[in-house]
Biotite code that builds the C-alpha atoms (Angstrom):
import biotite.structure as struc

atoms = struc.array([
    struc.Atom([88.851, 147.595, 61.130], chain_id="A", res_id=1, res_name="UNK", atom_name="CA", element="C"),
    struc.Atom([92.420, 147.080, 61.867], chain_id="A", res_id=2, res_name="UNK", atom_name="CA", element="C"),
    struc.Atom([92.404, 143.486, 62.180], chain_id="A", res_id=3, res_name="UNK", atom_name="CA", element="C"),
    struc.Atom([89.563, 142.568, 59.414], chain_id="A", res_id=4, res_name="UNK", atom_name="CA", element="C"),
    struc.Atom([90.455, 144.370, 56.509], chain_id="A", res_id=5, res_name="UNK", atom_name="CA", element="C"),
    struc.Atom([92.238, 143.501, 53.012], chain_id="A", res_id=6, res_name="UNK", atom_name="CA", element="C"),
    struc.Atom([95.420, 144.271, 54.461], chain_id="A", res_id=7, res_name="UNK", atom_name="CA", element="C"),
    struc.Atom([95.369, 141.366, 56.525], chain_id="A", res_id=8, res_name="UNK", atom_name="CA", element="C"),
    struc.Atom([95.853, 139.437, 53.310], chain_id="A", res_id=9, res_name="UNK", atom_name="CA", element="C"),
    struc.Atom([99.767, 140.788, 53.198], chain_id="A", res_id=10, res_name="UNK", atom_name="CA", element="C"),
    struc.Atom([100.352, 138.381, 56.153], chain_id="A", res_id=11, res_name="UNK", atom_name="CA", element="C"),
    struc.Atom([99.363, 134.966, 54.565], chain_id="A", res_id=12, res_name="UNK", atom_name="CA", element="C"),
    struc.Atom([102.860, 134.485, 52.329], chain_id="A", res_id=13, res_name="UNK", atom_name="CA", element="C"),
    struc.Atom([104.619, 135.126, 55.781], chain_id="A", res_id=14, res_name="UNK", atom_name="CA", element="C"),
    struc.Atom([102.560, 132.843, 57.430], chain_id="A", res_id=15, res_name="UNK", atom_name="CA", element="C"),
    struc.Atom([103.039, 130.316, 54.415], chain_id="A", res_id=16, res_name="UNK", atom_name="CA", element="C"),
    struc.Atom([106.586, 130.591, 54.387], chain_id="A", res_id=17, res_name="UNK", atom_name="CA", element="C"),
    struc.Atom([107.401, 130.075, 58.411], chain_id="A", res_id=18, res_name="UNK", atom_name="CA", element="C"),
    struc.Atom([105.120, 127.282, 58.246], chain_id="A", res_id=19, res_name="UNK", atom_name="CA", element="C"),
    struc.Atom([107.212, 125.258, 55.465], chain_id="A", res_id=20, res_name="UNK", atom_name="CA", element="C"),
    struc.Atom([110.310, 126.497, 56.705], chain_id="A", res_id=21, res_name="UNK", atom_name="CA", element="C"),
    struc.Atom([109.569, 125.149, 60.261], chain_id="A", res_id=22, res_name="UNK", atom_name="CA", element="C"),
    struc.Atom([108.343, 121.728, 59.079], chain_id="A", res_id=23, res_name="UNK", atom_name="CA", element="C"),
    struc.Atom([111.601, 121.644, 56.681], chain_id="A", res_id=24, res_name="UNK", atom_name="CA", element="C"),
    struc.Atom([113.972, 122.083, 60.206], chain_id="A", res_id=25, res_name="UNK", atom_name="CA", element="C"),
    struc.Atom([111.738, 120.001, 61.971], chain_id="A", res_id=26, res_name="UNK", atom_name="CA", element="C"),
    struc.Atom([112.143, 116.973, 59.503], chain_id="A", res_id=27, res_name="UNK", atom_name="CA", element="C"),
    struc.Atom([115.241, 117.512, 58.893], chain_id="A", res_id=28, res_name="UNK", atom_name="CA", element="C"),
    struc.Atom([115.986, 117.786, 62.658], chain_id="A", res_id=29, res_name="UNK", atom_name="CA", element="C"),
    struc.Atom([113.917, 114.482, 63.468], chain_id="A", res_id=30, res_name="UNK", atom_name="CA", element="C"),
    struc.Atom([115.524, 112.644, 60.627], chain_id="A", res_id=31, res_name="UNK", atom_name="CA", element="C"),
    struc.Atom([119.471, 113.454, 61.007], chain_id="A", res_id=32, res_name="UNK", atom_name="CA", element="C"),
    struc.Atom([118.972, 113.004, 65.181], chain_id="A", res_id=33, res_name="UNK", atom_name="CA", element="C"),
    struc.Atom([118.509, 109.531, 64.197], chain_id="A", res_id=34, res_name="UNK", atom_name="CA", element="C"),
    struc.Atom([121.959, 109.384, 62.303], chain_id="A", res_id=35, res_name="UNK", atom_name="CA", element="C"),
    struc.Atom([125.039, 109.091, 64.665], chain_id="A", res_id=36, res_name="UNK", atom_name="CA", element="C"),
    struc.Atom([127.698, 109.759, 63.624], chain_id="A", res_id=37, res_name="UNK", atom_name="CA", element="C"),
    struc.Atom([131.262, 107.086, 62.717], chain_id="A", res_id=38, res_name="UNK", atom_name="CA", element="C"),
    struc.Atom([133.385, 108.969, 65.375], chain_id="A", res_id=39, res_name="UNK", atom_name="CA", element="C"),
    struc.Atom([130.594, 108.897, 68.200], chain_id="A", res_id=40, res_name="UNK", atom_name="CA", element="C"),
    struc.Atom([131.802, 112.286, 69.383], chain_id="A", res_id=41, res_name="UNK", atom_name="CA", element="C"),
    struc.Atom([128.787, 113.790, 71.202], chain_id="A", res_id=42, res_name="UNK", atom_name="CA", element="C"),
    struc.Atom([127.992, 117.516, 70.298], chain_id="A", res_id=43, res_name="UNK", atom_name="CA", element="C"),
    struc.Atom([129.652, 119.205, 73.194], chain_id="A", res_id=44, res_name="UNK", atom_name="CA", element="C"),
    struc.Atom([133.054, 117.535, 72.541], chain_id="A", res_id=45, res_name="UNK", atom_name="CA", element="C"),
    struc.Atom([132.710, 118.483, 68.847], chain_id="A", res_id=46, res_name="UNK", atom_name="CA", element="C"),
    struc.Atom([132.098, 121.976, 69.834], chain_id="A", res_id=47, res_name="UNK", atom_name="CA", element="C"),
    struc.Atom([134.826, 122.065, 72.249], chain_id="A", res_id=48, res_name="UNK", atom_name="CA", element="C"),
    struc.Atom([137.514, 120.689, 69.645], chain_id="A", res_id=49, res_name="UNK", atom_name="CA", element="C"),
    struc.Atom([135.915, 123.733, 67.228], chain_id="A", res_id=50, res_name="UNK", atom_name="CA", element="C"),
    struc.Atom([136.370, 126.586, 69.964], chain_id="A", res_id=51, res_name="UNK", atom_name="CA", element="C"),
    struc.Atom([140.310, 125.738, 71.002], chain_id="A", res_id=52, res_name="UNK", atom_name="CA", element="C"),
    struc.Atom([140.816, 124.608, 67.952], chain_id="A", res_id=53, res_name="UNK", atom_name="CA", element="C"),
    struc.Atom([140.576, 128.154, 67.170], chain_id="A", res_id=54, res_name="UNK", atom_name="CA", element="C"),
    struc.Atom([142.137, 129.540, 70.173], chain_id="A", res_id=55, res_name="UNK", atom_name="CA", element="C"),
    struc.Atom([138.692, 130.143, 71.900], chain_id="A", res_id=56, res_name="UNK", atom_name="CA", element="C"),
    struc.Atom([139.139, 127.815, 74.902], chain_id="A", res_id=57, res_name="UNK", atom_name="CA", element="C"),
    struc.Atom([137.577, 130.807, 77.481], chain_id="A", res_id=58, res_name="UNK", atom_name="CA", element="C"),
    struc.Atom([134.182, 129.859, 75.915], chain_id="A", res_id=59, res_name="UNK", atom_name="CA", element="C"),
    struc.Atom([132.131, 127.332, 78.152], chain_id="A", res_id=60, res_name="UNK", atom_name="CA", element="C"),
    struc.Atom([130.044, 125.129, 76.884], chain_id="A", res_id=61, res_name="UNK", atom_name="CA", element="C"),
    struc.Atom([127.274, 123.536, 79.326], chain_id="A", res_id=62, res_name="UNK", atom_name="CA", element="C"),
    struc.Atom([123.342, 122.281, 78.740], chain_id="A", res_id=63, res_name="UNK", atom_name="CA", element="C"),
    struc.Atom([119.940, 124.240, 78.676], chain_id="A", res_id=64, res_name="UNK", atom_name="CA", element="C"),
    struc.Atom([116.429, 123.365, 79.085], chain_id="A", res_id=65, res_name="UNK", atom_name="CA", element="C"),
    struc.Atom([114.487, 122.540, 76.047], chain_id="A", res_id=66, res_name="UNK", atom_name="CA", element="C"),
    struc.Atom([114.338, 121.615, 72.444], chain_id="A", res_id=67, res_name="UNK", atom_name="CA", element="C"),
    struc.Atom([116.448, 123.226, 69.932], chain_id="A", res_id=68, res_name="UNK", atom_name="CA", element="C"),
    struc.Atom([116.997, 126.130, 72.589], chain_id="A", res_id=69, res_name="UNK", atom_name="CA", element="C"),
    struc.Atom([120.877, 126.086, 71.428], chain_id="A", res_id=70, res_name="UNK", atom_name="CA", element="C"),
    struc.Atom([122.564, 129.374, 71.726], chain_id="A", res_id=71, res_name="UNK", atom_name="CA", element="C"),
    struc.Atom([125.308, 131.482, 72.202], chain_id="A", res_id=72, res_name="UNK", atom_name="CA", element="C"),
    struc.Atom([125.394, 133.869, 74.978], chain_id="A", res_id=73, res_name="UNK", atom_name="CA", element="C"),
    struc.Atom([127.903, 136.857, 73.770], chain_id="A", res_id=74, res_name="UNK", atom_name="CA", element="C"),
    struc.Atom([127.421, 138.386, 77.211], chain_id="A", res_id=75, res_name="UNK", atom_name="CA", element="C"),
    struc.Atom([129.379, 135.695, 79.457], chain_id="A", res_id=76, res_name="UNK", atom_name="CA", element="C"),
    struc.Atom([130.858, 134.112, 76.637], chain_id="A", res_id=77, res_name="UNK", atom_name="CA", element="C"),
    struc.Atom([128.861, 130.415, 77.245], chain_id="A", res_id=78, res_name="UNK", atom_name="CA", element="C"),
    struc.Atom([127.468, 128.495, 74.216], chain_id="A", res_id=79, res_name="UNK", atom_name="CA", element="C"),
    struc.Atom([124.434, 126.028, 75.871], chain_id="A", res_id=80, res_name="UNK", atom_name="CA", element="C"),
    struc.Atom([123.471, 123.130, 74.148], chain_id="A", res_id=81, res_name="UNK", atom_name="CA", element="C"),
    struc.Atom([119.424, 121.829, 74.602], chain_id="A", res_id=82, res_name="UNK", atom_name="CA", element="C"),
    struc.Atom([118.836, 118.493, 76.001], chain_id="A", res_id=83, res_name="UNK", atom_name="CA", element="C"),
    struc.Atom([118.639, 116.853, 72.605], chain_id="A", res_id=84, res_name="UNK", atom_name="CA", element="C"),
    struc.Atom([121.980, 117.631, 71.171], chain_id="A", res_id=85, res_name="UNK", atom_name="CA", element="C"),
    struc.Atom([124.227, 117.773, 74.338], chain_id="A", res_id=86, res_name="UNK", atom_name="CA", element="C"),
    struc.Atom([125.628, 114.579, 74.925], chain_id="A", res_id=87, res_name="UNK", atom_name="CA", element="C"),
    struc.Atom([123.943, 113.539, 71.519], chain_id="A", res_id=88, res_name="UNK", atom_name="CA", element="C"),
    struc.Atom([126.477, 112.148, 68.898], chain_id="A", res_id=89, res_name="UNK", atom_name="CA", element="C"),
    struc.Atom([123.715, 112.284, 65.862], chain_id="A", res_id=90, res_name="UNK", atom_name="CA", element="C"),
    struc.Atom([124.695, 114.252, 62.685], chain_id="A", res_id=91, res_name="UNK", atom_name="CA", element="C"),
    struc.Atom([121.933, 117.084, 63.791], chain_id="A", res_id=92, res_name="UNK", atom_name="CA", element="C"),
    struc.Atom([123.459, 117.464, 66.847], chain_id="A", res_id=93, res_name="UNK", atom_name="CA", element="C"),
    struc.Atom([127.277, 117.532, 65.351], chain_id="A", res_id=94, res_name="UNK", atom_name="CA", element="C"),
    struc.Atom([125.858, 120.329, 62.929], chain_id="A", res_id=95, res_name="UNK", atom_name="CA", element="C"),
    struc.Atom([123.672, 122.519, 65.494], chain_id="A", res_id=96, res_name="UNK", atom_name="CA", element="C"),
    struc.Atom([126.552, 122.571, 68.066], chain_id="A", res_id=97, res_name="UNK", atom_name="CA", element="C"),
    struc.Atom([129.402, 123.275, 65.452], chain_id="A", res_id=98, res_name="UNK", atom_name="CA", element="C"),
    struc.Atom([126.837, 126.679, 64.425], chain_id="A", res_id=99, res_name="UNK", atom_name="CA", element="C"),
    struc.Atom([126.587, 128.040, 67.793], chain_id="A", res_id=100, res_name="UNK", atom_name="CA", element="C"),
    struc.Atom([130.488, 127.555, 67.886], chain_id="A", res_id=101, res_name="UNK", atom_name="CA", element="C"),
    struc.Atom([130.109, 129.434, 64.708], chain_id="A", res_id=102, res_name="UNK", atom_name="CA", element="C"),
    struc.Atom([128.999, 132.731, 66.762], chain_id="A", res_id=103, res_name="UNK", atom_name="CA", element="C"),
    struc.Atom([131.565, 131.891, 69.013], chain_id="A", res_id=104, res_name="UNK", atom_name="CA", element="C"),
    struc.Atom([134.512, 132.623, 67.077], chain_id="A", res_id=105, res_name="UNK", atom_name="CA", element="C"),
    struc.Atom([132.288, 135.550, 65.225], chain_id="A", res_id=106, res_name="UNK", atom_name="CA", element="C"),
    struc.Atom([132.607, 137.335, 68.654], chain_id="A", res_id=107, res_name="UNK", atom_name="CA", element="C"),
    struc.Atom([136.128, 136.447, 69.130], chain_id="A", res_id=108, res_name="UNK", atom_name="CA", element="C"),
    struc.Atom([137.382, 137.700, 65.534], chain_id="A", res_id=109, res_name="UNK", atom_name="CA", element="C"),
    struc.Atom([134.710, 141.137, 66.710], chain_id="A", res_id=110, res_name="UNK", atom_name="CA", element="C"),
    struc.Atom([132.696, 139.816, 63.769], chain_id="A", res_id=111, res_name="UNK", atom_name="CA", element="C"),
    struc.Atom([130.531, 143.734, 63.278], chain_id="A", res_id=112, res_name="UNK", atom_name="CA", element="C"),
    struc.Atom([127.146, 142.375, 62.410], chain_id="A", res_id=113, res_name="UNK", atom_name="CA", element="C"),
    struc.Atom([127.068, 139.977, 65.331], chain_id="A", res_id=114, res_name="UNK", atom_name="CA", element="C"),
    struc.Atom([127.718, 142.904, 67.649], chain_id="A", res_id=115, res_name="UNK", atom_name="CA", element="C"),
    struc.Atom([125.544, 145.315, 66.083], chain_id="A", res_id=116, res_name="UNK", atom_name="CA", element="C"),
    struc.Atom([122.653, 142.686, 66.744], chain_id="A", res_id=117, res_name="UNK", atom_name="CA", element="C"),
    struc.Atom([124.348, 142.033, 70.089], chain_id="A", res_id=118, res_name="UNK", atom_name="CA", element="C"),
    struc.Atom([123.686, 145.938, 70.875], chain_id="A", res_id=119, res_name="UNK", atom_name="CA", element="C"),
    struc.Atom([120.370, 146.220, 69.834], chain_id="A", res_id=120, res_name="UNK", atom_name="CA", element="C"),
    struc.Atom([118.407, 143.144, 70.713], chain_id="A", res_id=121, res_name="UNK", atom_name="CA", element="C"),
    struc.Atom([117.566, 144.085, 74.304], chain_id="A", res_id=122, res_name="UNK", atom_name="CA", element="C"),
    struc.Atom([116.014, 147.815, 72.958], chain_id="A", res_id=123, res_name="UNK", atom_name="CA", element="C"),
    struc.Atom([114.285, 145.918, 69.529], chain_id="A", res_id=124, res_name="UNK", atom_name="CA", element="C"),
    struc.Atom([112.627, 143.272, 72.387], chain_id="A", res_id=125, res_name="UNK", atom_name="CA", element="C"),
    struc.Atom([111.353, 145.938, 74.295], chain_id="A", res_id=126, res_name="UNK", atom_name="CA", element="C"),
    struc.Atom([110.406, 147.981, 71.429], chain_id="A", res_id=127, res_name="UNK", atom_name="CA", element="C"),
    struc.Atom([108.729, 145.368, 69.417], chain_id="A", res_id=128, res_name="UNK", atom_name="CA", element="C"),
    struc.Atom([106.658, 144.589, 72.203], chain_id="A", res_id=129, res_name="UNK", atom_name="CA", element="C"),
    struc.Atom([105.182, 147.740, 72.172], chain_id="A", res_id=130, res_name="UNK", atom_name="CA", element="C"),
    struc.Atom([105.361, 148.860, 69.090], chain_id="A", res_id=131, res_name="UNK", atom_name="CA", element="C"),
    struc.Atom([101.553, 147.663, 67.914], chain_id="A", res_id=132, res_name="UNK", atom_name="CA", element="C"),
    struc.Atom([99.837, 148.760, 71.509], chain_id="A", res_id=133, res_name="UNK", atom_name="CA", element="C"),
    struc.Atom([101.166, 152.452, 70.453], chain_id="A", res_id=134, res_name="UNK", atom_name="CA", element="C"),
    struc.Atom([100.441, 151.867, 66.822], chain_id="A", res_id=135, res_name="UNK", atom_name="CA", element="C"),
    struc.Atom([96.635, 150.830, 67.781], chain_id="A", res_id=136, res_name="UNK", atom_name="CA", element="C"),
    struc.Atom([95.950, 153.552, 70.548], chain_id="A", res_id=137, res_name="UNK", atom_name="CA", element="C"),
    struc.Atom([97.529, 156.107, 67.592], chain_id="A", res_id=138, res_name="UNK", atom_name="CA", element="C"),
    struc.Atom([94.893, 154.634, 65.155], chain_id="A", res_id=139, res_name="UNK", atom_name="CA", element="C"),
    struc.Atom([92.503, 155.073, 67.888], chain_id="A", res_id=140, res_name="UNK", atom_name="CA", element="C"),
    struc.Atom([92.795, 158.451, 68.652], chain_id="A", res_id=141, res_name="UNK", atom_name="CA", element="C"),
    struc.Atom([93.610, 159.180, 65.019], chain_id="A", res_id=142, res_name="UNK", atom_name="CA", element="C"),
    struc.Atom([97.151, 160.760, 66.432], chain_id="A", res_id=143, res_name="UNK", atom_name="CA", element="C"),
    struc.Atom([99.593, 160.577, 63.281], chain_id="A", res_id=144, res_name="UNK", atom_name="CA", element="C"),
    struc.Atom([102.871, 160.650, 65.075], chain_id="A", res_id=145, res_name="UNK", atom_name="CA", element="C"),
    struc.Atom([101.602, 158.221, 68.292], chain_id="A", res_id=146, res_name="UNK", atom_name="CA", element="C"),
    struc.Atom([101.004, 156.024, 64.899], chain_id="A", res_id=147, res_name="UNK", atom_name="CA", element="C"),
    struc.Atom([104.439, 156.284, 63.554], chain_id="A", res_id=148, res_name="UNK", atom_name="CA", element="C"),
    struc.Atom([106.275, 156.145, 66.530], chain_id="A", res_id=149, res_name="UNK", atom_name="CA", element="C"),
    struc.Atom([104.505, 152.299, 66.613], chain_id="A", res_id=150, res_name="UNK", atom_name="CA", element="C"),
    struc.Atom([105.995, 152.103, 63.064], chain_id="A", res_id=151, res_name="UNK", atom_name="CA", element="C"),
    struc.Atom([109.421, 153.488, 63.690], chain_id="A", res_id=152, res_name="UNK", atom_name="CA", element="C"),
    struc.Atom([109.817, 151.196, 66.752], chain_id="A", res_id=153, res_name="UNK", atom_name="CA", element="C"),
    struc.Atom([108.445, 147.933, 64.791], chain_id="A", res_id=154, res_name="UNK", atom_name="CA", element="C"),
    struc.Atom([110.900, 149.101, 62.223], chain_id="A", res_id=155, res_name="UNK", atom_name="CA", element="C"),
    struc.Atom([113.996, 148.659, 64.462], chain_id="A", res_id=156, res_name="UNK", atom_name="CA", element="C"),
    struc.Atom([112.312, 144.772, 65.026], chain_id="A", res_id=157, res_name="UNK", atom_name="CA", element="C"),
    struc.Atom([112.867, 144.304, 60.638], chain_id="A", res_id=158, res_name="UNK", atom_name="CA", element="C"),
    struc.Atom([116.240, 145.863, 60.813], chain_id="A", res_id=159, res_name="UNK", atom_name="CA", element="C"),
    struc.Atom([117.146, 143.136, 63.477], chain_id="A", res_id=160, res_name="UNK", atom_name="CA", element="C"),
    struc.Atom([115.306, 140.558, 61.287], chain_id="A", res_id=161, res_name="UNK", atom_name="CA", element="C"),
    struc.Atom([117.361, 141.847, 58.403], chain_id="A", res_id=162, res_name="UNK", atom_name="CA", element="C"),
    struc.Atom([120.725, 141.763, 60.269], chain_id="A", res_id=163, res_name="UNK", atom_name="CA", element="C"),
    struc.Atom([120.811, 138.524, 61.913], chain_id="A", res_id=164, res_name="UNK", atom_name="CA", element="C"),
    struc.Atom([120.438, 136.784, 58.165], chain_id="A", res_id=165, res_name="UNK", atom_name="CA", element="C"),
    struc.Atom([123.826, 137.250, 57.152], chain_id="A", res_id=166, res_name="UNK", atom_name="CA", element="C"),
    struc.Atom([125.463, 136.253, 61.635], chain_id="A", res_id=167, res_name="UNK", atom_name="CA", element="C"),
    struc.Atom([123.088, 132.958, 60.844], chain_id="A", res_id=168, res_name="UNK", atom_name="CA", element="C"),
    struc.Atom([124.024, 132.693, 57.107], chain_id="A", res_id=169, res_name="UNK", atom_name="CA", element="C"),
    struc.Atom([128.249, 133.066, 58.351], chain_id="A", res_id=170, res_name="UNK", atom_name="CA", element="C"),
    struc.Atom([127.974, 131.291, 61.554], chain_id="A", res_id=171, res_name="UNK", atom_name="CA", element="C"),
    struc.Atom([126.710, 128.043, 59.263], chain_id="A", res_id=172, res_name="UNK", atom_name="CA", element="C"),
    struc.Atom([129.224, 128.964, 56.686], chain_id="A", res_id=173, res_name="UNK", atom_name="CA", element="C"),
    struc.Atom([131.613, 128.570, 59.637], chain_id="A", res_id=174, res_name="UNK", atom_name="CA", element="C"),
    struc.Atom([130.150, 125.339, 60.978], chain_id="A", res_id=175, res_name="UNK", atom_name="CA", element="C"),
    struc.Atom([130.480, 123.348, 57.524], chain_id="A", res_id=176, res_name="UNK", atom_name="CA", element="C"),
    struc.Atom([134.063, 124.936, 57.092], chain_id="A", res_id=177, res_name="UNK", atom_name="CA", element="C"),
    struc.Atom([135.299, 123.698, 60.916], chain_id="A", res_id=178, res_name="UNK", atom_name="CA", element="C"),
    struc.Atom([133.672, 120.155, 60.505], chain_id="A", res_id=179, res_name="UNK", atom_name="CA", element="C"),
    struc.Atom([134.826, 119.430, 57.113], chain_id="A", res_id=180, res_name="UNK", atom_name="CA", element="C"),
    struc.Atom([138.712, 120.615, 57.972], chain_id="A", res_id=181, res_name="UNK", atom_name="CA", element="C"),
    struc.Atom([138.521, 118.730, 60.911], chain_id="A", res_id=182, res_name="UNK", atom_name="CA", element="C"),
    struc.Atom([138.920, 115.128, 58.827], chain_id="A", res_id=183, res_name="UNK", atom_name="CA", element="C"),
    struc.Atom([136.493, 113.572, 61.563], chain_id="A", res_id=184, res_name="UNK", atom_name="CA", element="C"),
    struc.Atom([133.167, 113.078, 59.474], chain_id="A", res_id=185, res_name="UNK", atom_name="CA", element="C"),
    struc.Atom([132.191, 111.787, 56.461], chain_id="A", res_id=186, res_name="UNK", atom_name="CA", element="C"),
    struc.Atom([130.995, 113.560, 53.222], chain_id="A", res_id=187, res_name="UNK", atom_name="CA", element="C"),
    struc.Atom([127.426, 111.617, 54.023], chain_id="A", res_id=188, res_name="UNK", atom_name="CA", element="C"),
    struc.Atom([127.637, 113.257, 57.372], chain_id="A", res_id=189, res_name="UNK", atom_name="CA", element="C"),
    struc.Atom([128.752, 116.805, 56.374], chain_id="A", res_id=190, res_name="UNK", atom_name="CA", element="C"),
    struc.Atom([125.623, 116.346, 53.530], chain_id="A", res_id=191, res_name="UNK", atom_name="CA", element="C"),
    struc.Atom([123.542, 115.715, 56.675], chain_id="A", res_id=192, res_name="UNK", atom_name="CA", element="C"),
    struc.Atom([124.820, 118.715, 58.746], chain_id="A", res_id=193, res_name="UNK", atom_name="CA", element="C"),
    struc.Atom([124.242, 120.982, 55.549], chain_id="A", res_id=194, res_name="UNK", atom_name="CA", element="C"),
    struc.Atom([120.431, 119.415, 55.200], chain_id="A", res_id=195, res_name="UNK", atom_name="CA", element="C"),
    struc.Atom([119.918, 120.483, 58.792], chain_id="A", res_id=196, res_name="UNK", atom_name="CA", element="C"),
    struc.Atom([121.726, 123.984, 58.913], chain_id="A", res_id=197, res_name="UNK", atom_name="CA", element="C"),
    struc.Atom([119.808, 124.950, 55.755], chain_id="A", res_id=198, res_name="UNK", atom_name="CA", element="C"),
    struc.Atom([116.406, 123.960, 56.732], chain_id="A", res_id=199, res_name="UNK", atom_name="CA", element="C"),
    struc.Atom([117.183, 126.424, 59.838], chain_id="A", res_id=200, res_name="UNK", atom_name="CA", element="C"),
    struc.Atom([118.670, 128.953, 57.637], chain_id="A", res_id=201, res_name="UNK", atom_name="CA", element="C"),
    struc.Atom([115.008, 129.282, 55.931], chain_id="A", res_id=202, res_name="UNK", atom_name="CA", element="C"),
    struc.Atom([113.514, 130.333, 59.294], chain_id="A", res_id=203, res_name="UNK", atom_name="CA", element="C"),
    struc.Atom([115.224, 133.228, 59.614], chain_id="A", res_id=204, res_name="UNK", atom_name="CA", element="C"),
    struc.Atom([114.275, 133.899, 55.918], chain_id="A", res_id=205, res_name="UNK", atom_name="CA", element="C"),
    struc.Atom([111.038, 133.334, 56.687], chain_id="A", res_id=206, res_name="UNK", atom_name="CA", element="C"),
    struc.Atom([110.990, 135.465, 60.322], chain_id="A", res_id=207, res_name="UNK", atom_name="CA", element="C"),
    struc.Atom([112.379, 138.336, 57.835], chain_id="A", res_id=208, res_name="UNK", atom_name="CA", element="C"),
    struc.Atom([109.670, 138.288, 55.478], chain_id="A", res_id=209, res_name="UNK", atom_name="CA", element="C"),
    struc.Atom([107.099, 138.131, 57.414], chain_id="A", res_id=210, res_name="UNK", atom_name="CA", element="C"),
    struc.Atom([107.884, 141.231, 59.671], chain_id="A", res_id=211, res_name="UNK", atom_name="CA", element="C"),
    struc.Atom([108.509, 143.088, 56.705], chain_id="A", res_id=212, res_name="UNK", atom_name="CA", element="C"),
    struc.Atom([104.983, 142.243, 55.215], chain_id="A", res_id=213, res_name="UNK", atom_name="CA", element="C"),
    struc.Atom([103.794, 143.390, 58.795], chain_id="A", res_id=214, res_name="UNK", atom_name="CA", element="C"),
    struc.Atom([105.422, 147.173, 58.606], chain_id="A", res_id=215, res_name="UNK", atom_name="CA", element="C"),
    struc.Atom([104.605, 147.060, 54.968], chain_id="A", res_id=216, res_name="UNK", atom_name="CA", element="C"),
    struc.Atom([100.976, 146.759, 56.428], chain_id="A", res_id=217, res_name="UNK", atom_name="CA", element="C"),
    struc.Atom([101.438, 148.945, 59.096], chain_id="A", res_id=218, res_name="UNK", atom_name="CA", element="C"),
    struc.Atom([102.226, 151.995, 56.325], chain_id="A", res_id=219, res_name="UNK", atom_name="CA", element="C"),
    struc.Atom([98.998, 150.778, 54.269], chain_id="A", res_id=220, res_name="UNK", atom_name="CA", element="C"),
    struc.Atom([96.850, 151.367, 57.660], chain_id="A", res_id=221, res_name="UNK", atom_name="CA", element="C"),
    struc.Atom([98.649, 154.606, 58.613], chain_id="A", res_id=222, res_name="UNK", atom_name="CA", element="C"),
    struc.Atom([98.120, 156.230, 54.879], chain_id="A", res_id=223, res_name="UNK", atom_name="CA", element="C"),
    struc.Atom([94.718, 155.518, 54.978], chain_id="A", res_id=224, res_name="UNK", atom_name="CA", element="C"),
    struc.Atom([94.068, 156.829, 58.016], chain_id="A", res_id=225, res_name="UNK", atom_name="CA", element="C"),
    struc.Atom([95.432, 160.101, 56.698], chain_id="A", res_id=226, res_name="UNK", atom_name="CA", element="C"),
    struc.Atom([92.828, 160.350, 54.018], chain_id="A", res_id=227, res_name="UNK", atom_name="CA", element="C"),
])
């Protein structure tokens, strides 16, 4: 019943939208990794001229397992760059490394969104993990609040969806701002970095509306159950 029934159907436009919005980053990844760029400045120098630039030389910036695994760790302050963009000079790389410096200097200027999310991820992870076990065992033992606890808790999971669109939307903002004062690349290259910060831009888009299709469906299963 929970699984199999018409409510399932909420899901697909979700599922839809991740799908395109993952092959857009993923094309526009493979393509603009093939582009290097005039200066030859590999991703990790770029990102290091973006962070003192801006007087955030205590940031480190070092290499991580993995593809597209670039982050920024607020906790010790280190931005890691995956194997394909360290040391990489390509236009995707340029891009993907000046974002993460992005969240950089969003931390250092105490940029409230990014620390809000900062707070709450490690609850939300924990949370979201559990949130449909308790929702199911509620619909189980038709226990109301055992069902919206589940709901409240997957709820916290869309809020965190919901903020990190606009610390993704700014950091990019940032990004294009940083490369295009910094007179070292070209408008074709800048058009390149956009192409490839926008395609990843629609993930998040896409990661957003399809957790709030899943609490929307989460209501539709817990009001019927009342009836």
């Amino acid at each position: 019943m929970l699984y199999y029934d018409w409510t399932i159907l909420l899901l697909i436009p979700g599922l839809i939208l991740s799908l395109w919005a993952q092959s857009r980053v993923n094309g526009a990844y493979k393509k603009y990794s093939k582009v290097s760029t005039q200066r030859g400045l590999p991703a990790q120098e770029v990102a290091r001229l973006m962070l003192d630039g801006q007087g955030a030389g205590n940031v480190a910036v070092t290499s991580t397992q993995g593809t597209l695994t670039d982050h920024f760790d607020p906790a010790t302050d280190t931005l890691r760059l995956s194997q394909g963009v360290y040391g990489s000079s390509s236009v995707a790389a340029v891009g993907i490394a000046a974002h993460e410096a992005g969240h950089a200097l969003q931390k250092q200027e105490g940029y409230a969104l990014l620390n809000l999310r900062t707070v709450m991820v490690p609850t939300v992870n924990i949370g979201s993990r559990l949130a449909w076990p308790i929702f199911v065992v509620g619909m189980i033992s038709s226990w109301r609040p055992l069902m919206y606890a589940g709901i409240a808790l997957f709820a916290l999971a869309v809020a965190l969806s919901l903020i990190t669109l606009p610390v993704e939307f700014d950091a990019s903002r940032r990004a294009k701002a940083m490369l295009a004062n910094s007179g070292y690349f070209t408008q074709e290259e800048l058009t390149g970095v956009s192409a490839v910060l926008n395609a990843a831009a629609l993930t998040y888009v896409a990661s957003f509306l399809s957790a709030l299709l899943s609490l929307l469906r989460l209501l539709l299963l817990a009001q019927r159950r009342r009836r």
